[in-house]
N, C-alpha and C positions, 0 to 999 in steps of 0.2 A: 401332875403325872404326865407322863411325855406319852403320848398316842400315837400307835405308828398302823401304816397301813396296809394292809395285804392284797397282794395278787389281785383280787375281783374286784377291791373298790373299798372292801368294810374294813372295820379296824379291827385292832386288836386293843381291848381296853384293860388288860389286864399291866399291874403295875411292873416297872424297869427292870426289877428284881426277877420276878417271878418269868418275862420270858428268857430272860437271860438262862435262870433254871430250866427251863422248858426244852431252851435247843440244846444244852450240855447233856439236858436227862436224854434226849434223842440221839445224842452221839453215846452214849454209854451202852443204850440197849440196843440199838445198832451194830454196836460193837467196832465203831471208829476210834471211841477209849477202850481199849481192852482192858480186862479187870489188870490190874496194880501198875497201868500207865500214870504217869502225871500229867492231869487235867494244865490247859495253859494258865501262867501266869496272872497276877495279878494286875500286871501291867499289860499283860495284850490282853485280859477280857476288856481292860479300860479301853482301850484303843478300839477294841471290834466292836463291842456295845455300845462306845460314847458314854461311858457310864464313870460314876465318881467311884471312890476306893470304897465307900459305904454301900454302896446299891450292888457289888462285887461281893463282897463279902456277906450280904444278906443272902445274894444268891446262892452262895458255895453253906453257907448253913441248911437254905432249904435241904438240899443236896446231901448235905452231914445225918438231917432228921428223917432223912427216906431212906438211911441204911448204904446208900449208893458210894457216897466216895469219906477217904478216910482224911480227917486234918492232924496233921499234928503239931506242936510249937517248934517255929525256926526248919520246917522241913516241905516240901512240896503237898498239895493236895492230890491223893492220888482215887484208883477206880479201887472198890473195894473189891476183894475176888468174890465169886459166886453172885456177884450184882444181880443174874438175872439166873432163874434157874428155868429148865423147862422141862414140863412135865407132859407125859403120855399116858393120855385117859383109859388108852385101850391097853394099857399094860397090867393095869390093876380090876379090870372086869370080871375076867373068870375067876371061878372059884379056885380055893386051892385045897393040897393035899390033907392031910390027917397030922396035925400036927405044926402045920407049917404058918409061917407069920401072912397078915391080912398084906394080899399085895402093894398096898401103900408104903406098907411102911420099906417093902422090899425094894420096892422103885425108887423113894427118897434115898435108902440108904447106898447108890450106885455113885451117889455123890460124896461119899467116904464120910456125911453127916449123921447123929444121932435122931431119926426121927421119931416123934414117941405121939398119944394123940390122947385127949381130955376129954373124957364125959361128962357133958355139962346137964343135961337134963332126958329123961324119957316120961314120957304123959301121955294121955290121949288130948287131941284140942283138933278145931276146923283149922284145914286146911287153908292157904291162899287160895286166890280162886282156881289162877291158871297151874298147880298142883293137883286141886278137887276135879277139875275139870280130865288134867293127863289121866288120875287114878280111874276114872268116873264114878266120883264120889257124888251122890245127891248134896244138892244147896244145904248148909247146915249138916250135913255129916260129918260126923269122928273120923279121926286115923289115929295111928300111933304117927308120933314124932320122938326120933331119935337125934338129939344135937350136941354133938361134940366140935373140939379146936385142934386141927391137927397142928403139931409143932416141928422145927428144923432145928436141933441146935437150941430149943429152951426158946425160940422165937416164935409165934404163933404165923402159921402160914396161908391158911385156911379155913374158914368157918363153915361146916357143913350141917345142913338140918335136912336130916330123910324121914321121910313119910311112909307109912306100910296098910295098905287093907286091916282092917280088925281082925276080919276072915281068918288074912293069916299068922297074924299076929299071935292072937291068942295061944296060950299055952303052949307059949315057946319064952327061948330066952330075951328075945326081943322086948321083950313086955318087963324086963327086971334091969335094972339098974346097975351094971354092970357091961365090960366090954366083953363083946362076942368072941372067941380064938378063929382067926383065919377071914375074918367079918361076914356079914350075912349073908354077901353070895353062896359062900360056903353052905350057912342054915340054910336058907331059902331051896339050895340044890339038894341037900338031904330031905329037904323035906317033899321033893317032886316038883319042885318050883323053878329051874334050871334056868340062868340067862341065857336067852336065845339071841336078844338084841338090844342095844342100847342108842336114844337118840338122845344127842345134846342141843340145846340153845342156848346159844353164849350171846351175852351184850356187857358191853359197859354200862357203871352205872356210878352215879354219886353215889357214897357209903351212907347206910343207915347210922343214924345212933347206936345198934346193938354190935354192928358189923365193924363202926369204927374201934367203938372199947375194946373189942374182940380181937379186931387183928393190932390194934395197937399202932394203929393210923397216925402217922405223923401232920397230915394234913387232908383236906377235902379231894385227895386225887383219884381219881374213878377205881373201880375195882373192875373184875371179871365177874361177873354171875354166869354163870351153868346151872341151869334146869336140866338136868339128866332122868330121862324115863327107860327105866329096863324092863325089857317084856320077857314075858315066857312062852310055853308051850299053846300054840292054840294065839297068838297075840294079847295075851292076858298081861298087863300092867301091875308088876310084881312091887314097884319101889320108882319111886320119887325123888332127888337130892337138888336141893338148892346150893348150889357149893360157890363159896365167894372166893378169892386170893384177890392180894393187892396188885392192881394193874402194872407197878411201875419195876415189879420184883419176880413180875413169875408170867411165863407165855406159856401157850398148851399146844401140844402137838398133835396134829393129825394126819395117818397116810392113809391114802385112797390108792386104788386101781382100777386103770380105765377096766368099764365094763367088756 
């Protein structure tokens, strides 16, 4: 395996193939391949890489299996459209009106896609810790956990698992097996629970086992984790969401103003 070395001194010991994928995935999200460009040649990755026609083409498959660029027989490899989408957290926070669809799904659909979202499970179970901890859950205390997969297009885009107080949980629809119309902001503010604020913590991470099945991971490539805590009235900590997307297909936006 050829070892090359970086900037400060260490190497990089990941194999020929895989950085060659690395800096094309970097020009794609970038946006120096715009989506339906064609990616270069076979012959100039050979040339730029020093790479054989076999360590080229292992590349452009990784590439193929992350959804990113499109191959087809006898024609150029080009950028797939929609390669990278980006989403705004704060566009789907408030509640919405009497009738009207959970802002999710309203925000996906500005990209003219069908977004739709799967409930996969509601229980009571302990929390993670740093969840137990945002809720202020006692060590070994219940919550409700609500986990669905939201989808783009019949693609799974996102794995989200939210946590609720029992408190308020109880003897609402939260607690039944079923999607909520408008999603629980909506319930939550019917019920006097209002979002007042929401904080997130975003890291990258290796995917779990449950996360890779779920979004349908082509490979070990990091994901987004967001820990989102929304407060209410009085700073009361109404909801919890651990929300994953695949790192190499989706960026999150956020606008601030200076104080």
């Amino acid at each position: 395996m050829t070892v090359s070395t970086t900037p400060d001194g260490g190497f990089d010991r990941r194999s020929l193939h895989e950085r060659i994928a690395a800096d094309l995935r970097d020009e794609i999200m970038s946006g120096d391949l715009a989506p339906g460009a064609s990616l270069p040649s076979t012959a100039q990755l050979k040339a730029r890489f020093g790479a054989s026609n076999a360590t080229v083409q292992k590349a452009l498959q990784l590439l193929k299996d992350e959804r990113l660029v499109v191959g087809r027989a006898g024609a150029a490899v080009t950028v797939r459209e929609h390669r990278q989408r980006t989403m705004r957290p704060a566009a789907y926070m408030a509640p919405v009106g009497t009738g009207e669809q959970y802002r999710w799904l309203t925000e996906a659909a500005r990209y003219g896609d069908r977004p739709h979202s799967t409930l996969l499970d509601v229980t009571e179970t302990t929390p993670p810790a740093d969840v137990g901890s945002a809720l202020g859950i006692p060590a070994n205390g219940a919550v409700l956990l609500r986990s669905q997969v939201l989808l783009i297009d019949d693609e799974p885009v996102e794995l989200v698992r939210s946590y609720y107080p029992l408190d308020l949980a109880r003897g609402t629809a939260l607690m039944e097996r079923r999607k909520i119309r408008g999603g629980t902001p909506t319930l939550l503010a019917e019920r006097g629970f209002p979002p007042r604020l929401s904080v997130d913590r975003v890291s990258a991470r290796v995917p779990t086992q449950e996360q890779f099945e779920a979004l349908r991971l082509p490979s070990a490539l990091p994901v987004l984790r967001t820990l989102r805590v929304v407060y209410s009235d009085h700073d009361r900590p109404i909801e919890a969401s651990v929300m994953v997307k695949a790192g190499h297909l989706y960026e999150l936006r956020y606008e601030f103003t200076p104080d």
